[in-house]
N, C-alpha and C positions, 0 to 999 in steps of 0.2 A: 325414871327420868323426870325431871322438874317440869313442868307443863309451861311451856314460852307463849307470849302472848301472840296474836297474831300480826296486832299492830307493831310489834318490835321486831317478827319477822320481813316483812313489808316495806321498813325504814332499810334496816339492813341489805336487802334487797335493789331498795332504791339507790342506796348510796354506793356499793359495790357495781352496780351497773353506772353508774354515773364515772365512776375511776377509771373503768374498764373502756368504755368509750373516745375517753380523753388521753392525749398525751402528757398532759402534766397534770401532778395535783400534787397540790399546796395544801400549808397548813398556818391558818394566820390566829395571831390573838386578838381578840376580841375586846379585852378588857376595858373598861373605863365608857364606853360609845354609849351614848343615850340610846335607848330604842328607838325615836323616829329617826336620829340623823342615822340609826344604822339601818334601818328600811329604804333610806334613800342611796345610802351606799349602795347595796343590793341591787338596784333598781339599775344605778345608772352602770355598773357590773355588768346585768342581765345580760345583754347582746356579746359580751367580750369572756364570761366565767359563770359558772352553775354554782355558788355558794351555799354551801351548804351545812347548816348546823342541827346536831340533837344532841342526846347523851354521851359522853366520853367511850362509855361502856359498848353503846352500837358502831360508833364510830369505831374503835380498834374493832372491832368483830368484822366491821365491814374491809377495814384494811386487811386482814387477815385472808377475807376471799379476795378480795382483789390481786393480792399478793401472788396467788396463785398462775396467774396468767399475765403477773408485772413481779418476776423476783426482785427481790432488796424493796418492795413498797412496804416491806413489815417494819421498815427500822425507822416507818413516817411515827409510828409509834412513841417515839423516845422525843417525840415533840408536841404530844397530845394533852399534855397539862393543863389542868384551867379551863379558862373561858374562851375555847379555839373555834374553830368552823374550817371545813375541809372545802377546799376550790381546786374545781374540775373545770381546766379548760386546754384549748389547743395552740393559746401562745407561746412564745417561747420563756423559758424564765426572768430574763431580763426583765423582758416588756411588762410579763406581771409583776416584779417589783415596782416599776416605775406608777406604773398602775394604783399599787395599793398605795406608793408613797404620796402619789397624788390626793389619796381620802383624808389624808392626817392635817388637822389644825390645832392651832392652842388653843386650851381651854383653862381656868380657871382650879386650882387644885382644891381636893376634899378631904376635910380630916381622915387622916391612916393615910392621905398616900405620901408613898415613897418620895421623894427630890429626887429627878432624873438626872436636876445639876446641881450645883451650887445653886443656894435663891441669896442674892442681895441687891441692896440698896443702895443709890447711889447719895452722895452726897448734893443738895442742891434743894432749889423751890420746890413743895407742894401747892397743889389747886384749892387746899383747905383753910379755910379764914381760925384764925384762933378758936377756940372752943374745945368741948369736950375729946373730939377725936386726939387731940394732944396726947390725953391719956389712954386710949386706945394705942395707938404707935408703940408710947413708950414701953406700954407692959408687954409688948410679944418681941421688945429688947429693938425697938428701932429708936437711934439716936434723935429725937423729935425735938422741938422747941421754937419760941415765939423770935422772929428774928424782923423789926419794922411793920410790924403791923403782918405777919404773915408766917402761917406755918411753916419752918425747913427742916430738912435734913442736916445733921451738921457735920456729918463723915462717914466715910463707905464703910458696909459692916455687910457680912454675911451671915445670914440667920440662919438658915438652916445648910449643913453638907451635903452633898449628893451622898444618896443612899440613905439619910436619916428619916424621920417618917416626919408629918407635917401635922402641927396640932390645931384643933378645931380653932382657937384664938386667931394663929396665926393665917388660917384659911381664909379666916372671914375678912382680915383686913386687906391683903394679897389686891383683889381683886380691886380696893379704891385706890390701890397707889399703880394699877393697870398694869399689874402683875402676873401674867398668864403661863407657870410652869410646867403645867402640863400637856402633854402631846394626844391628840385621841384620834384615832384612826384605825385601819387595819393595818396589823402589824404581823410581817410576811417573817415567820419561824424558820421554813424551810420549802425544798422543792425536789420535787422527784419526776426525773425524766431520763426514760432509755436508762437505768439500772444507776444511775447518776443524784447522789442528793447533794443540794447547793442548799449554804447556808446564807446567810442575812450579808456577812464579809464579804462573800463570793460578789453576790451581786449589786451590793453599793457600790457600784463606778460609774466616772462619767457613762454617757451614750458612747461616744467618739474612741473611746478608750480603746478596746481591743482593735478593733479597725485600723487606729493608729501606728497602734503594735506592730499589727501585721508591715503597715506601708512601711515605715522607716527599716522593719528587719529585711522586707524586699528590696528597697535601696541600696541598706549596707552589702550585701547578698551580691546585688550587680555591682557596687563597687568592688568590693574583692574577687570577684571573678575576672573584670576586666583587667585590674591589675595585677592578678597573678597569670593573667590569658589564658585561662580557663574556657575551650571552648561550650555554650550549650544555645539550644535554640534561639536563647533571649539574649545571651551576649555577641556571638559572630558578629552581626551587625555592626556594634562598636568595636567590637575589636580589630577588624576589617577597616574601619575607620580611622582608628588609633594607628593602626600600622600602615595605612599611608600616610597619616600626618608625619609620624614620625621619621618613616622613608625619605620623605619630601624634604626634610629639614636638614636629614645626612649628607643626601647628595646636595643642596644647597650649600652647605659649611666644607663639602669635599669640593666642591666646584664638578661636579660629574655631569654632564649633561644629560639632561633624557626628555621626553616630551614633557612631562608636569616640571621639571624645573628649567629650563631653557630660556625661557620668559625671563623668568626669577635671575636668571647667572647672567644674561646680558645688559637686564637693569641696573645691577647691582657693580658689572664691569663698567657700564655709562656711567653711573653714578663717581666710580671713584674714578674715569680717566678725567672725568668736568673737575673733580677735584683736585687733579695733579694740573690740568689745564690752567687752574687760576694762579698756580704759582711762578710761572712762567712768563717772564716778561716779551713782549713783542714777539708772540708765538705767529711763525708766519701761515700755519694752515689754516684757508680761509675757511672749511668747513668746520672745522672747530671752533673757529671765531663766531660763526653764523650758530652754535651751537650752542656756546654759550652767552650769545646775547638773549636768547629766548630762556633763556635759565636764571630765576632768581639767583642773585648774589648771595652769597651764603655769609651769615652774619657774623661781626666779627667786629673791630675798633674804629668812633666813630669818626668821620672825615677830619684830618686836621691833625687829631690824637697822635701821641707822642707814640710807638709801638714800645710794650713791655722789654725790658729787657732780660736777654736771658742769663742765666748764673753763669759765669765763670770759668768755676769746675766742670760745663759741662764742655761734652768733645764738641767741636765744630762743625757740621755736615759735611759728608761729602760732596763739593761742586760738580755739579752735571750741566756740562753745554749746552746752549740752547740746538744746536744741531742737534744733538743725540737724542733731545726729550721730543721734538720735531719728526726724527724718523721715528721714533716708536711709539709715538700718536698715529701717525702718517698708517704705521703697520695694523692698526687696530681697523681701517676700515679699508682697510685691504689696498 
């Protein structure tokens, strides 16, 4: 058997107990970060995640026992490529995305790398007085030229596509015309918690997002309950409420009496005996007179106005005596 160092034993030990401790562990890439800004990353980590980097090689060994006492932590493997570091912590996955999203700024690209996006140029002024940079611009294909006394661009042009790789020429001028394509930070691969791996897709969403989900699916929830009268603890209430509104408006429109509309049916009978009241010439019940003096006039054509007249074709009213509209006023209050 191959004789293991003791220090590779030691790490592996470290790191597997570091898994084993934590509810979640992460797997971020590394790439691109300066060594100090990535010690300061670290740093201000420490209190929130245990980050952790060495060999690829110890690292999966170390997933391996961890695995053992967190099944499915072996498949963190299939995202260990590269320049990664394993984080051990007990927040939840979200929050460490948000977390790591927060270490990333633009920086400045390096010959070989990749274009994340499209890089171009817009048309319009540069800050550079004529001179040699002209020919710098033009040769890495940027449309450059003297326009008034003043370097321009003289139309948009994309130099390199997302995914093409960026050449040294092109690196070096990027950065005068404050051109910053690239992103450097810690970049969250994957997450493992409770047998669970979330990828990068899963967790870039707002904060408010699921939460929201939830509210609006419990609203629609209680509106279809209540309109299908569905009873459960959280609807009775409304629905107890719905059915007496709606009780209330039956026997109103039935004229039914009952305590909750009684009120209701003999305002409503006031209301329209004052309106048979005002049609009625020299009505002699003085209480009705006294009744409808305290009653605004209901509006109608102004003094003097000619009244509309009616069509023709229509039938003519039946005349009703001023006796008879008298007694059956008269019967309304007994």
């Amino acid at each position: 058997m191959a004789h293991v160092a003791a220090w590779k034993k030691q790490v592996v030990g470290e790191i597997t107990d570091a898994m084993k401790k934590h509810a979640v562990v992460a797997v971020v890439d590394l790439h691109g970060i300066p060594s100090a800004q990535l010690q300061l990353m670290r740093q201000g980590m420490r209190p929130k995640a245990k980050i952790i980097m060495s060999r690829n090689t110890l690292m999966d060994l170390a997933i391996d026992e961890a695995s053992k006492d967190k099944p499915g932590l072996e498949k963190m493997k299939d995202y260990m490529g590269g320049q990664v570091a394993i984080v051990a912590t007990d927040a939840n996955p979200f929050r460490l995305f948000k977390e790591m999203e927060s270490t990333k700024s633009k920086a400045p690209a390096k010959p070989g790398d990749v274009a994340p996006e499209d890089i171009e140029v817009k048309a319009g002024d540069t800050p550079f007085k004529p001179g040699p940079i002209v020919g710098e611009l033009q040769k890495v294909g940027i449309p450059a030229g003297i326009e008034g006394g003043k370097i321009v661009i003289k139309k948009d042009k994309v130099l390199v596509k997302k995914g093409e790789t960026i050449s040294a020429e092109l690196a070096a001028v990027l950065p005068k015309l404050e051109i910053m394509p690239m992103t450097v930070g810690m970049d969250l691969r994957a997450v493992f918690e409770d047998g669970v791996i979330y990828k990068k897709d899963v967790l870039d969403i707002p904060a408010d997002y699921y939460s929201g989900m939830l509210a609006l699916a419990s609203n629609q929830a209680m509106s279809l309950a209540v309109t299908t009268a569905f009873p459960t603890p959280e609807t009775v209430g409304p629905l107890f409420a719905k059915a007496q509104r709606e009780a209330l408006a039956l026997s109103v429109t039935a004229a039914f009496p009952t305590k909750g509309s009684i009120n209701i049916l003999l305002a409503k009978a006031e209301a329209n005996m004052l309106a048979l009241a005002t049609r009625i010439p020299d009505l002699g019940d003085e209480r009705v007179k006294q009744r409808l003096s305290t009653t605004p006039a209901p509006s109608g054509p102004a003094p003097g106005s000619k009244p509309a007249e009616q069509p023709k074709e229509e039938k003519k009213e039946e005349k009703v005596s001023e006796e008879d509209a008298a007694a059956g006023l008269g019967a309304l209050f007994g």
